[in-house]
N, C-alpha and C positions, 0 to 999 in steps of 0.2 A: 394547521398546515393546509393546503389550498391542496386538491386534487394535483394540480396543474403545475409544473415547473414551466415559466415561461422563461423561457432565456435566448433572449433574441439576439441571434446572430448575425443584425445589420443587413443592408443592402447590397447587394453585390452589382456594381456598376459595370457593363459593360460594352464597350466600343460598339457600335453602330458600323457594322459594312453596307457595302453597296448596296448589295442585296436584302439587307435587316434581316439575316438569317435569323432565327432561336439560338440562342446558344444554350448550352448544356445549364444544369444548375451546377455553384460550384462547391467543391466536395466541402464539408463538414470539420473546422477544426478540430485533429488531432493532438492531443499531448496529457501525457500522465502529470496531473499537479496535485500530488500527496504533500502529507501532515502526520509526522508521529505524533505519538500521544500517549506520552508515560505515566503508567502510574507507579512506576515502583519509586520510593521514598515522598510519593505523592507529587513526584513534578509537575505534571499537567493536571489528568483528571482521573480519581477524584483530587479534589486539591484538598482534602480532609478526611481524613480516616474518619468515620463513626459519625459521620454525620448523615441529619434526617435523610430519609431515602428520596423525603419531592425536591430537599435541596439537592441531592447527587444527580437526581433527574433532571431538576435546571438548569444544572450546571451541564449536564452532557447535552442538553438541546441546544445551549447557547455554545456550545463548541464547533455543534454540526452547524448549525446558523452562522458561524465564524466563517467555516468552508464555506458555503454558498455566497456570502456576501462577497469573501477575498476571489471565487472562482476556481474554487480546487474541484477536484471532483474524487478525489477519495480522501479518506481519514484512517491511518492504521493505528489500530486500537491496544495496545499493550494490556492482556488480559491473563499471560501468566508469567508473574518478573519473578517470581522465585519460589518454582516447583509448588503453585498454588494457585488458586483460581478465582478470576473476578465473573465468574459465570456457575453456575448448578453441575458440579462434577459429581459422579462419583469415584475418584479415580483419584482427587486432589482436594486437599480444604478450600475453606474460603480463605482468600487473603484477608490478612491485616491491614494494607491499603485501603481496602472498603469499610470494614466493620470496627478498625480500630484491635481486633484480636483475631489470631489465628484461628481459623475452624470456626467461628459464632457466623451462622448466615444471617443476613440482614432480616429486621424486621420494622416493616412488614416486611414480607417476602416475598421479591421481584429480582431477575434475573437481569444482569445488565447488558451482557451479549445479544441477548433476544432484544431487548430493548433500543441496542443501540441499532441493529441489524433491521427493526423497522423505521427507525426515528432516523436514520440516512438513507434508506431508500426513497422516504416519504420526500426525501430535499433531494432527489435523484444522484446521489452522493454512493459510492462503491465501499463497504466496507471491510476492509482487509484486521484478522485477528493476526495478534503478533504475540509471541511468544518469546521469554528467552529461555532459550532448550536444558542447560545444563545449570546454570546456575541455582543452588539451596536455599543459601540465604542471603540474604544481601547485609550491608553494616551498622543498615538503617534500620533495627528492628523495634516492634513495637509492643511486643508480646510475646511470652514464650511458645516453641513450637507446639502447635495439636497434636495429638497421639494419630493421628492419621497422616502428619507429614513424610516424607521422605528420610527426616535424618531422626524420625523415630520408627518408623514400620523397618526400611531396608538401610540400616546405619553403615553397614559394611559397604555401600555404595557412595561414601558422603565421603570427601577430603579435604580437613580447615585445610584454607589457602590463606595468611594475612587476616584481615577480620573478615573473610567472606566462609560460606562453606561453599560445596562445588561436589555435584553429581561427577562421579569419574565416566569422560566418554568412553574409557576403556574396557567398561564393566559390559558384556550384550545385554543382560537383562536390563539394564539400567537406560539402553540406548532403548531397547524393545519397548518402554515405558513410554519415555518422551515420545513413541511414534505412536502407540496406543491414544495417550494424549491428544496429540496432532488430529487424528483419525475421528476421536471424538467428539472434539469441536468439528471439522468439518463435515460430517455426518450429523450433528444434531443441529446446527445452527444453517440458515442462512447466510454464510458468508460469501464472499466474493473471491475474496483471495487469504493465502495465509503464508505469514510473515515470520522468517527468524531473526534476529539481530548478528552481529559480531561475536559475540559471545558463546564457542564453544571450550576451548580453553583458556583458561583467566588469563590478563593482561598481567606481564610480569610485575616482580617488585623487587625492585632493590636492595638487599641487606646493607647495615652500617659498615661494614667491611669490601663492598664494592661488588660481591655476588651476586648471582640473582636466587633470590628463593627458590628451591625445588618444587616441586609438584609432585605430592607423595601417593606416586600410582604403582609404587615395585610392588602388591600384591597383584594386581589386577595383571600387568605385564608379566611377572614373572609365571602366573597362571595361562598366559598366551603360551610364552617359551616352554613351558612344559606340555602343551598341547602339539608341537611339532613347529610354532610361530621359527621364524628366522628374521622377521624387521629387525634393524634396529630401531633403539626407541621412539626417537623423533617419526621415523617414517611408518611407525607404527601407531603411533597417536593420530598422525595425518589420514593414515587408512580407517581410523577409529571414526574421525569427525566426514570422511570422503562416503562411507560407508551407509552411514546416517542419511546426509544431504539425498544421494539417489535413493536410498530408499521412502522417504519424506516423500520428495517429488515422483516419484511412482505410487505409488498407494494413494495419495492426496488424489492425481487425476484417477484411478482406478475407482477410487471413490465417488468424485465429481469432476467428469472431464471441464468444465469450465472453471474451475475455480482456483485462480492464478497463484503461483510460489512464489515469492520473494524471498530476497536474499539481500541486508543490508552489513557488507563486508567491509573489514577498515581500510581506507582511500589508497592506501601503496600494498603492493602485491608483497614486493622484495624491493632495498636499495638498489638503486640502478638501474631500476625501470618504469620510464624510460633513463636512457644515460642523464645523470646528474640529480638524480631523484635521490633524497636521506631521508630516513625515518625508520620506525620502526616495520621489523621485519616479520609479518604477520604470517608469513611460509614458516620459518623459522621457531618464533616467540609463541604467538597463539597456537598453532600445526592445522593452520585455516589454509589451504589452497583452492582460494578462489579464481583462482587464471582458471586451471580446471576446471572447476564446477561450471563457468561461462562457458569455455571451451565445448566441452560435453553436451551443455544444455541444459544442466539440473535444476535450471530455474526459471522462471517466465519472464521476470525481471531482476535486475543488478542492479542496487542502488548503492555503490561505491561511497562511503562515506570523506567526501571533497571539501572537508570540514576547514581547510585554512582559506585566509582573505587572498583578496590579488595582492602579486607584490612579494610572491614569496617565493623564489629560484628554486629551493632545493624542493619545495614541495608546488612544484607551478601546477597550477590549477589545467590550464590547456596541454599540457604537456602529457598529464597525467587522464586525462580526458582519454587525449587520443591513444594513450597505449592500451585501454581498456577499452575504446571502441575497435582498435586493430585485434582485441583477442576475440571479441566477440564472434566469434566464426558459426553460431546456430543463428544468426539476426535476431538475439533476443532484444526483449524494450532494458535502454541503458536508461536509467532511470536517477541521476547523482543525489546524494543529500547533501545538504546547502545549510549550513550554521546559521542560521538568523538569529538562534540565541546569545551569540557574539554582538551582534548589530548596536552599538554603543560601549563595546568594550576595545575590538582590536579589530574594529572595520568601521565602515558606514554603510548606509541602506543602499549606495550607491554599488557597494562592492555587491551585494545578492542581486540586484539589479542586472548589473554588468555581466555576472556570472553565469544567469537566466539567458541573457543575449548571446553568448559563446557558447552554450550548450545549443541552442535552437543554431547557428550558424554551424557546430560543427556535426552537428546529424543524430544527436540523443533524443533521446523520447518522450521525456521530460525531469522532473525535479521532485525532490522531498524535502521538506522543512525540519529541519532539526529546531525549533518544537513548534507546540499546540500554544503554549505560553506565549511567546515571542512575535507570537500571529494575534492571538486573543487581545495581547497589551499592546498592540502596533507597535515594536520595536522600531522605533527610527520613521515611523510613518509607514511602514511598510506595507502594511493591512491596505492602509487606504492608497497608497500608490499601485499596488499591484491590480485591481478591477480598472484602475483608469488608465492604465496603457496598456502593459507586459500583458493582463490577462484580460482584456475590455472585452474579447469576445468568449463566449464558454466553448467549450469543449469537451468534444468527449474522450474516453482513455484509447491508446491504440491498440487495434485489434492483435491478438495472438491468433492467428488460424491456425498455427501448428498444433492447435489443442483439440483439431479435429473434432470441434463442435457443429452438429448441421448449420447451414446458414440458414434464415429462416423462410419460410413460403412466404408468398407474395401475400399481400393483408386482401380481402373483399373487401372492395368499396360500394356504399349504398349514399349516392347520391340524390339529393333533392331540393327541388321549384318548389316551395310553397309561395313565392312572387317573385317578380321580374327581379326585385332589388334582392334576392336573399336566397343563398347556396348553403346548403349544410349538406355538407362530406362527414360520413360516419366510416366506421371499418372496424373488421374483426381480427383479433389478436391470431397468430398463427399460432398453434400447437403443436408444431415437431419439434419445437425447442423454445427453452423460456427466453423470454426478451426484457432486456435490460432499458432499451429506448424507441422509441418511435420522432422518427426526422418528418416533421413536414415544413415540406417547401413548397410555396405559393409565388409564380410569376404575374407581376402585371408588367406589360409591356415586354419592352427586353432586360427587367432586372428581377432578381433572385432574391425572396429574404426564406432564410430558415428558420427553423425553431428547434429543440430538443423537446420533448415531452415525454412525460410519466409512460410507465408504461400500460396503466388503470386511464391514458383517457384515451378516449376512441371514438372521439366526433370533435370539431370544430363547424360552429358558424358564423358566415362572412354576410352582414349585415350592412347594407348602405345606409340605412337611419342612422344609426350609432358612428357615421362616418367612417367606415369600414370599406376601402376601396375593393369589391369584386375580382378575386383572381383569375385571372384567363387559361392560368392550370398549376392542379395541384398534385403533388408526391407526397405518399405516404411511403416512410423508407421503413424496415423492422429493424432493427438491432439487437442480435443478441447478444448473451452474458462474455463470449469471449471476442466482443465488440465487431465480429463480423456481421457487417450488410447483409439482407436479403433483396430479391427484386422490389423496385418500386412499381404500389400500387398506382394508377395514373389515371387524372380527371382532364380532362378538356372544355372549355365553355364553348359553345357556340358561335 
């Protein structure tokens, strides 16, 4: 991997007045373009349990390589799908996703979160861990549980649901756990941001007789109401899972003021909104109230899972858009998931396309990929269409400055003439706060080109041999981790 991310952000051409004023340089595309990346039942990566550790390693380099090439700029990394760990816990086993069995760490013995955490920064790529909070076990098992799981150290917190098991959110110590967890990865890892999914109480299921399966929490609940609780149940559950989210989101910045929440919620809130909107009722069914948690602000981002194609009335995509930018009332980043993994089933690459264009038209932040697969396999050509238009220029993610991270001091420049044809601009990295980017912009005449770069380099030289046209001036922009701007550093020629 080269020091240097060069990702050239074009020419900026602009009108000549009367006067051939300067004009400003122009700002730096914005927009969050994420990628999940499962591994529970081995969807995306790893895509094999127990396999050699330099193939898991290739296999995650050519992922983060996927990103760079399509133009995303984060990868969320699914690192604990079922109350276990694809990274060095003490707190949870290894998953069987990795090793092929519960609890066996890999060997040899390398961490894949640390790994993955320099092996995307090194492609200037943001890496968000994702967890899914409550779920045990998933249907897809591969091994029996380790004596250090969940549903053998604290069993009285486990409830079969269908073929799944399931952490009751009802239980505090059990919620207290998942946040420990949360806590631990963000404390020992370099992450960027950290990610929950949809998943805090199971997705109903239907009995042969037209019911819906219960969810067997009367011990946990009935121990609320003997505590003096008055909810009832449903809105009791809700407080369970409302309860969690702000706490999450507090402790995480407490922890690391820069390092952004996620929150990927299922695409309808409740039927009937907006009017004419059917589906399932994730207020209701899951006791997920995500209108709230937006409301509130318990998250950095909301990536609404907008999983159907165009074309579909009762779940219209724009429709359902704008009722989720209308809650937004903290201006967090709307951030939608986008089903590419359909892309030759019950859409075309036209329809993710089209979808990317309506979100940017109606004022979201950007997009998520439902999945890593369907980017990796170019579903429908889409790998390769998106660098050449939708995403031809890169960008960076949008700033949160609500996260009251400093913005950074202005970088020193040390300029130098070692001959007439040749300028090298060096500079120092600021210290009040870590930087995620460094922008330099170089004017010749009256046009602008940018660049993103690493934030390890800290000199370019403008060489006329090498046919390297001479800037007439240069900005060193800092960017830090919760993507806010510092002053630019400024060179003028002569």
């Amino acid at each position: 991997m080269r020091c240097l991310l060069f990702l050239c952000l074009g020419w900026a051409c602009v009108a000549q007045g009367a006067a051939r004023r300067i004009p400003d340089p122009p700002p730096v595309p914005r927009e969050f373009r994420g990628v999940w990346s499962a591994s529970v039942g081995n969807i995306d990566w790893p895509s094999q349990p127990g396999a050699p550790v330099a193939r898991q390693q290739a296999d995650l380099r050519a992922l983060l390589d996927m990103a760079v090439r399509v133009r995303l700029n984060v990868v969320i990394l699914q690192v604990r799908p079922s109350s276990d760990a694809l990274y060095a816990s003490s707190l949870e086993p290894w998953s069987e996703y990795l090793t092929g069995r519960m609890g066996q760490a890999p060997n040899p013995r390398w961490d894949p979160l640390e790994f993955a955490c320099a092996e995307a920064h090194a492609r200037g790529l943001e890496l968000h861990a994702w967890i899914n909070p409550f779920r045990a076990r998933y249907f897809k098992t591969l091994s029996r549980p380790s004596a250090d799981h969940v549903t053998q150290r604290n069993p009285r917190w486990v409830v079969p649901f269908g073929n799944l098991l399931w952490v009751d959110p009802g239980v505090p110590e059990a919620r207290e756990h998942v946040l420990q967890v949360a806590l631990d990865i963000v404390e020992r890892y370099d992450v960027d941001g950290f990610h929950v999914d949809d998943y805090f109480y199971p997705y109903p299921i239907r009995l042969p007789d037209g019911t819906w399966q219960p969810f067997f929490d009367g011990a946990s609940y009935g121990r609320y109401r003997s505590e003096g609780g008055r909810l009832e149940l449903g809105d009791w559950r809700r407080d369970n899972v409302n309860q969690f989210v702000a706490s999450l989101y507090e402790r995480i910045h407490k922890a690391k003021p820069w390092v952004k929440v996620g929150i990927s919620p299922f695409g309808i809130w409740r039927p009937g909104f907006p009017p004419g909107i059917k589906g399932l009722d994730q207020y209701l069914m899951l006791h997920a109230d995500a209108r709230l948690w937006l409301n509130q602000g318990w998250c950095d981002y909301l990536a609404p899972q907008l999983y159907w194609p165009l074309g579909r009335p009762e779940q219209n995509f724009q429709g359902l858009l704008r009722w989720w930018e209308q809650e937004n009332r903290q201006s967090r980043l709307l951030t939608p998931g986008l089903n590419s993994a359909k892309i030759g089933d019950d859409r075309r690459v036209g329809d993710t396309l089209s979808q990317i264009r309506i979100l940017r038209q109606d004022g979201a932040e950007g997009e998520v990929f439902w999945n890593a697969s369907s980017l990796l396999r170019n579903f429908g050509g889409l790998a390769v269409a998106l660098p050449q238009d939708l995403f031809a220029r890169p960008a960076l993610v949008p700033p949160t400055p609500w996260l009251k991270v400093p913005a950074p001091d202005r970088p020193e420049l040390a300029v130098e003439r070692p001959r007439s044809d040749v300028v090298s601009v060096g500079w120092q990295s600021p210290t009040n706060t870590p930087i995620s980017a460094f922008v330099l912009q170089q004017r010749v005449a009256l046009q602008w080109r940018s660049e993103i770069l690493l934030p390890s380099v800290t000199n370019r030289v403008f060489d006329r041999r090498r046919g390297i046209v001479l800037p007439e001036e240069v900005r060193i922009v800092p960017v830090n981790r919760a993507g806010v701007e510092g002053a630019p550093a400024v060179w003028r020629g002569e």
